[in-house]
C-alpha positions as CSV (number, residue, x, y, z in Angstrom):
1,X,163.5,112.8,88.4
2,X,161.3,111.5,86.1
3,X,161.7,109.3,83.0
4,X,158.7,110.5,81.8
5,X,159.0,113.9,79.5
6,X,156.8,116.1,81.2
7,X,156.2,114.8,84.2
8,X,158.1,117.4,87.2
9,X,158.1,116.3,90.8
10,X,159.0,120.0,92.6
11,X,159.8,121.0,96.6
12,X,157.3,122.6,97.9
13,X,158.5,125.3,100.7
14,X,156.5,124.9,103.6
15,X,157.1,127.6,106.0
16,X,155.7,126.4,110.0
17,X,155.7,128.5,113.2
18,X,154.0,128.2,116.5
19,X,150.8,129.7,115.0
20,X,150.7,126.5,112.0
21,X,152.1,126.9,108.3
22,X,152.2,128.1,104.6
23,X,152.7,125.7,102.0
24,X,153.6,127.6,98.6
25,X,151.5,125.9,95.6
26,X,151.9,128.0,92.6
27,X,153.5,131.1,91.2
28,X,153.1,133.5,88.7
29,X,156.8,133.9,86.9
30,X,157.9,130.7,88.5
31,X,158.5,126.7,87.0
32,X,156.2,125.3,86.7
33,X,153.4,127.6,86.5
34,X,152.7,128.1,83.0
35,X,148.9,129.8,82.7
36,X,145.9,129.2,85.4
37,X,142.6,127.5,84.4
38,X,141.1,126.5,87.6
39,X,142.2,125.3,91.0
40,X,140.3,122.7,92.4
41,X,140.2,120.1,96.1
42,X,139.5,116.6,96.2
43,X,139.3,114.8,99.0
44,X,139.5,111.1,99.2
45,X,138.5,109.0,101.8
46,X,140.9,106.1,103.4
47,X,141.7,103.1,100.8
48,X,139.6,104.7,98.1
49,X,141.2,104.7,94.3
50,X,140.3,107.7,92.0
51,X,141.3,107.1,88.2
52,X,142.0,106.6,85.8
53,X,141.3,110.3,84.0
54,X,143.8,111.3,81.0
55,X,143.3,115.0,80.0
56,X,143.7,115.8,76.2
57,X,144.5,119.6,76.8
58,X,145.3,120.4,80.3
59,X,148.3,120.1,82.9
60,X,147.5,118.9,86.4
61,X,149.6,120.6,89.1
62,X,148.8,118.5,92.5
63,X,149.9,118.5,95.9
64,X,148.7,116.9,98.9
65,X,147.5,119.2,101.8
66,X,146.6,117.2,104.0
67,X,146.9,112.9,104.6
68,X,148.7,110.8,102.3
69,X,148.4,109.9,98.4
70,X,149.8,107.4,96.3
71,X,149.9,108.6,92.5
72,X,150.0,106.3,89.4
73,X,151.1,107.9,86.2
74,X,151.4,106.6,82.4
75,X,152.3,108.0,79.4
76,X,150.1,107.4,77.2
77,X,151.3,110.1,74.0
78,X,151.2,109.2,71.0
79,X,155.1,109.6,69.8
80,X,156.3,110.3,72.9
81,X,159.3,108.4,73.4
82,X,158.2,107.1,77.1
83,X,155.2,105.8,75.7
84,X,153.7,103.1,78.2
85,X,155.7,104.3,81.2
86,X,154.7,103.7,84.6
87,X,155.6,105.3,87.7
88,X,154.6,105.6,90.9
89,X,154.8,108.9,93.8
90,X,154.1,109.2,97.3
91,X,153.0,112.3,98.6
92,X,152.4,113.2,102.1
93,X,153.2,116.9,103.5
94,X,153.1,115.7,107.6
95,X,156.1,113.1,106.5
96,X,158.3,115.3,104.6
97,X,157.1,114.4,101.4
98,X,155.9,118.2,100.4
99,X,155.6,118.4,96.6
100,X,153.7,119.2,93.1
101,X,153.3,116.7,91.0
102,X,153.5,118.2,87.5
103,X,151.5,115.9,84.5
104,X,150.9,117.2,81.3
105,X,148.0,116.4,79.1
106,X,148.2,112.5,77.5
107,X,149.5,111.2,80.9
108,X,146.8,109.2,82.6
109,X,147.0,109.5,86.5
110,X,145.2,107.7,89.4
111,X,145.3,108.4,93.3
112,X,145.0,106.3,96.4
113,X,144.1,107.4,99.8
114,X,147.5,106.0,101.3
115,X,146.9,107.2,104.8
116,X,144.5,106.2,108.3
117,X,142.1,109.6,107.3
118,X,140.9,111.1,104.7
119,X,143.2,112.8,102.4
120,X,142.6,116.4,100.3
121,X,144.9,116.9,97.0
122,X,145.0,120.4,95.6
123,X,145.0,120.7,91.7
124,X,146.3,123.6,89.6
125,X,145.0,123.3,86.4
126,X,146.0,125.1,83.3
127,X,142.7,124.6,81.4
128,X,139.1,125.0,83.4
129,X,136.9,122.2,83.4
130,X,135.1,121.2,80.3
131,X,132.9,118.0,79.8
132,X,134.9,116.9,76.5
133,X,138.7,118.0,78.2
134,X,139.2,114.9,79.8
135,X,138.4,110.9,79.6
136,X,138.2,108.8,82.8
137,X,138.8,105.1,82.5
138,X,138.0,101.8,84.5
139,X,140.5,101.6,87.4
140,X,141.2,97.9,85.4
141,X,143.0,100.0,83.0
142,X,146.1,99.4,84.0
143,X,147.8,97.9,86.9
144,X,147.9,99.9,90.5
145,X,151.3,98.4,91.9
């Protein structure tokens, strides 16, 4: 559970037979889809930091495919009563750590490549991309611990 307002950390059902598996992302009619703008995949490379990027209108709905991730998330809303929260989620499917990683605009995020290979995240975003949507800032931002 998160102390952050906003912020959902959700099961994902991954379904796994002798051929290989399913992992459900997202669903129409179902928490926490809310509206689709664009899904994207990112992969990042062993040791290698993305972030930080803060989107002003968008919610990020991530999950890890494949490898491992560590996330870093701040609030960083205006009135929001968690303002200048911190908190930090591992993600890795192959250890049993299957989940979407909800943030909602004004929550700034960064991602590490936690595992020996490359890593791919999967993002369901409620707004497409657009140049002026988002702001990405130096990785000296804030602290990755």
């Amino acid at each position: 559970m998160s102390s952050i307002p906003g912020v959902l950390l959700t099961p994902l059902k991954i379904v796994r037979d002798e051929r290989g598996s399913v992992m459900h992302f997202l669903r129409e009619g179902r928490a926490p889809f809310t509206r689709f703008g664009e899904v994207y995949f990112s992969t990042v490379n062993p040791g290698v930091t993305k972030g930080w990027k803060r989107h002003a209108r968008s919610t990020s709905n991530m999950a890890v495919v494949s490898g491992a991730m560590r996330f870093w998330i701040r609030d960083e809303r205006d009135g929001s009563p968690a303002r200048g929260a911190a908190e930090t989620y591992e993600l890795a499917p192959a250890e049993g750590k299957s989940f979407l990683l909800t943030i909602p605009p004004g929550v700034a995020y960064a991602w590490r490549c936690a595992g020996e290979g490359a890593a791919i995240v999967c993002n369901g975003a409620t707004v497409a991309w657009e140049p002026d949507e988002s702001v990405n800032l130096p990785l000296e931002t804030w602290p990755l611990e």
